[in-house]
C-alpha positions in Angstrom: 90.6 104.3 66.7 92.5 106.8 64.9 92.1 107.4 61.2 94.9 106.4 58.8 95.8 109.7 56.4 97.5 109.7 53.4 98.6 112.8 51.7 98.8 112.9 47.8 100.2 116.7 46.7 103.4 117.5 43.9 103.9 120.5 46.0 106.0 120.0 49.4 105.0 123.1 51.3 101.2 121.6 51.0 101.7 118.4 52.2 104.1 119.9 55.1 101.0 121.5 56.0 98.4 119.2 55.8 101.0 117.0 57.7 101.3 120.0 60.9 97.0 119.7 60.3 96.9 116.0 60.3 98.9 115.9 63.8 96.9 118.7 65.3 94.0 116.4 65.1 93.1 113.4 68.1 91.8 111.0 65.6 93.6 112.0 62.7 96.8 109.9 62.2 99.3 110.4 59.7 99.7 106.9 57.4 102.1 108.3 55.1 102.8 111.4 51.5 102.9 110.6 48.1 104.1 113.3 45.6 102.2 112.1 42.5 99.2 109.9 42.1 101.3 107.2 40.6 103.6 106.9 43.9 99.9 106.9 45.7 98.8 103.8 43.7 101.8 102.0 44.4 101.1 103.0 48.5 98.0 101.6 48.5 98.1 98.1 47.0 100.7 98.1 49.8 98.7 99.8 52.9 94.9 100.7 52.8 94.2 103.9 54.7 90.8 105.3 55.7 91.4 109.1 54.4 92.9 110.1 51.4 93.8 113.9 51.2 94.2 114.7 47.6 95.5 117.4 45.1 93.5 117.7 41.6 96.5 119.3 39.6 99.5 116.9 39.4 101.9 115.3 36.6 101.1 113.0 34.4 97.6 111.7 36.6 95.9 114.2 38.0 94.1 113.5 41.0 90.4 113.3 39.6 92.1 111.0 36.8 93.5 108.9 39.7 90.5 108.4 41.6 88.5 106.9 39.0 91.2 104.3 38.2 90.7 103.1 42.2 88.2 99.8 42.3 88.2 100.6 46.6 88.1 104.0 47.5 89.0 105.4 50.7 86.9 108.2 51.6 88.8 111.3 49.7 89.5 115.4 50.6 90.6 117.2 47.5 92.6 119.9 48.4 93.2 122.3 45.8 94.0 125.8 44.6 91.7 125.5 41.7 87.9 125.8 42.3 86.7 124.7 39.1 87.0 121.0 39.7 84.4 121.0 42.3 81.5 119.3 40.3 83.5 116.8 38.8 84.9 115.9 42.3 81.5 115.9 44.0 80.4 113.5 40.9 83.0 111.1 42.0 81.9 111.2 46.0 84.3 113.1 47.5 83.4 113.4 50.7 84.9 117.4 50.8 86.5 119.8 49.0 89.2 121.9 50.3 90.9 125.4 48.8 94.3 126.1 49.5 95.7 127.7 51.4 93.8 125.3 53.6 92.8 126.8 57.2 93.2 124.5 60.2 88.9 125.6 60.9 88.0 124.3 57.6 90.1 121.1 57.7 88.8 120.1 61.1 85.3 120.3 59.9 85.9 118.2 57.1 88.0 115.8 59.2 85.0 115.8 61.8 82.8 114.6 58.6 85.0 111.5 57.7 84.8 110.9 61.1 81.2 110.9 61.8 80.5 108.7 58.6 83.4 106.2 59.3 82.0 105.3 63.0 78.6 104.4 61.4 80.3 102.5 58.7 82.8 100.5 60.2 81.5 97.9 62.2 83.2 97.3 65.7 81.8 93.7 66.6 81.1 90.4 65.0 79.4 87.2 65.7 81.2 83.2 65.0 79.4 80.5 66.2 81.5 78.2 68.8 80.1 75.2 69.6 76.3 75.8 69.8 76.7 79.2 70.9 76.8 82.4 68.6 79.6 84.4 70.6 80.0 88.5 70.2 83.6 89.6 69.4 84.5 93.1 69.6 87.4 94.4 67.3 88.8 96.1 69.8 89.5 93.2 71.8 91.1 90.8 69.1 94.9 90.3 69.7 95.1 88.3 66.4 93.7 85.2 64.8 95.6 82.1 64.0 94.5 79.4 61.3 94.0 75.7 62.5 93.6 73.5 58.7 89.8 74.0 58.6 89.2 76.1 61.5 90.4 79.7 63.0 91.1 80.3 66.2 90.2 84.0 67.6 92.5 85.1 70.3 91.4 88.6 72.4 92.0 90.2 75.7 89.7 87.5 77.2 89.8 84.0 75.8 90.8 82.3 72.7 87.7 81.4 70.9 87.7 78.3 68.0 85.2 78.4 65.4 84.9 76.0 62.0 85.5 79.0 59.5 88.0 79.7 56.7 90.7 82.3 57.2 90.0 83.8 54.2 87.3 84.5 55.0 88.0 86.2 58.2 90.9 88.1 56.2 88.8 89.9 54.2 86.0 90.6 57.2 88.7 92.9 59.5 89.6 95.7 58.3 92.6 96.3 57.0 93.6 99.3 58.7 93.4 98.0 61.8 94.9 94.4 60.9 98.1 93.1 59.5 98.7 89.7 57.6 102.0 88.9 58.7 101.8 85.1 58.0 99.8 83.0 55.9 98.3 81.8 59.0 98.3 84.7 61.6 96.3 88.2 61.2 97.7 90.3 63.8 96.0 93.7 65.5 98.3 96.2 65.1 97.8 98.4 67.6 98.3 95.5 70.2 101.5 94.4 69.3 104.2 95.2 71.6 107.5 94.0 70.8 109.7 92.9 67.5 112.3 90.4 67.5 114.0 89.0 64.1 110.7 87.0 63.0 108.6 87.5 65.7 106.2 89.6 67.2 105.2 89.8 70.6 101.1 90.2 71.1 100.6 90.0 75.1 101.9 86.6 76.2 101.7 85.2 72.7 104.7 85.0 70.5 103.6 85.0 66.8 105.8 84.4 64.1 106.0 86.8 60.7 106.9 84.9 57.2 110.1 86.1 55.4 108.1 86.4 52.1 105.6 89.5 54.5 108.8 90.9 56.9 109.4 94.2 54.9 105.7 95.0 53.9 104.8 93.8 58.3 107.5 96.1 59.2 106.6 99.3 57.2 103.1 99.0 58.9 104.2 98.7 62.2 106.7 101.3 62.3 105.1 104.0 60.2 107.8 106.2 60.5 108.0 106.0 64.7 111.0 104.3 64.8 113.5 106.8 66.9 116.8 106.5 66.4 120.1 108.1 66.0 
């Protein structure tokens, strides 16, 4: 699994390069650039992300401000020109701290670091309990899960597993980086979807549909700026 990177920086030419950095890195996936910490907040209510690289120096919020106004933080880079902040950013668990101009060597270091301590904290399996048997599901495997009134139905690469459980609360047990709500019944993986079409997505041989109110927000996340086009 590659992890989702957003870039928070007033000043183009540094996230141009943290961008070139990002994409220079297997497990490093660009998510998206925000040129002021207000834009950022906006981002994320709209699309968690696992990494946050972030300037300390920006109008009107600066990026220390920003982070404490956060209830969920991602795990967060400061990348700065100013090395006085460094306390103050280590106070609010950063995981590193970066000086610009920011060396490809340095930034894969700290990349490798969020990497290491996402693996142990994300979890990659669970357990639901299907008839009198407690089954293992692995994240990786999940296509997408459907809600059936007061059950869920788990659908992966295997079998489609029902269990007596509330979607809810299997909405807020996958992460959210790797899943996408695109119906008030239907979580979808997004890394397993193959196809678009009006209102419905393609998962495999399943045909899952995606509610008006959740097309633009669905849409944004699948594409992520890889739509080609002329």
């Amino acid at each position: 699994m590659k992890l989702q990177c957003l870039v928070v920086d007033d000043e183009p030419m540094a996230r141009q390069g943290l961008r070139e950095h990002i994409a220079g890195v297997s497990f490093l996936e660009w998510a998206g650039e925000c040129e002021s910490a207000m834009k950022a907040a906006e981002f994320l209510l709209q699309r968690p992300v696992d990494l946050l690289f972030l300037d300390i120096r920006m109008p009107r919020l600066s990026g220390l401000e920003f982070l404490r106004t956060l209830p969920q933080k991602p795990l967060t880079i400061i990348t700065t020109a100013y090395p006085d902040h460094a306390l103050e950013g280590f106070e609010l668990d950063v995981l590193d701290y970066l000086l610009k101009p920011v060396s490809f060597e340095r930034f894969f270091k700290a990349a490798s670091k969020a990497k290491a301590l996402l693996k142990t904290a994300m979890p990659d399996h669970f357990y639901i309990k299907c008839e009198h048997r407690l089954e293992k599901i692995r994240l990786e495997d999940v296509l997408f899960v459907e809600a059936l009134q007061n059950y869920i139905a788990v659908h992966t690469t295997q079998r489609k597993y029902i269990t007596y459980l509330t979607f809810k609360a299997v909405e807020e047990y996958l992460p959210a980086v790797q899943f996408i709500k695109v119906h008030k019944s239907y979580i979808v993986a997004a890394g397993k979807i193959d196809s678009i079409e009006g209102n419905t997505i393609t998962v495999g041989a399943h045909e899952v549909p995606v509610s008006r109110a959740l097309r633009d927000e669905v849409m944004e996340r699948i594409l992520q700026n890889r739509y080609l086009k002329r």
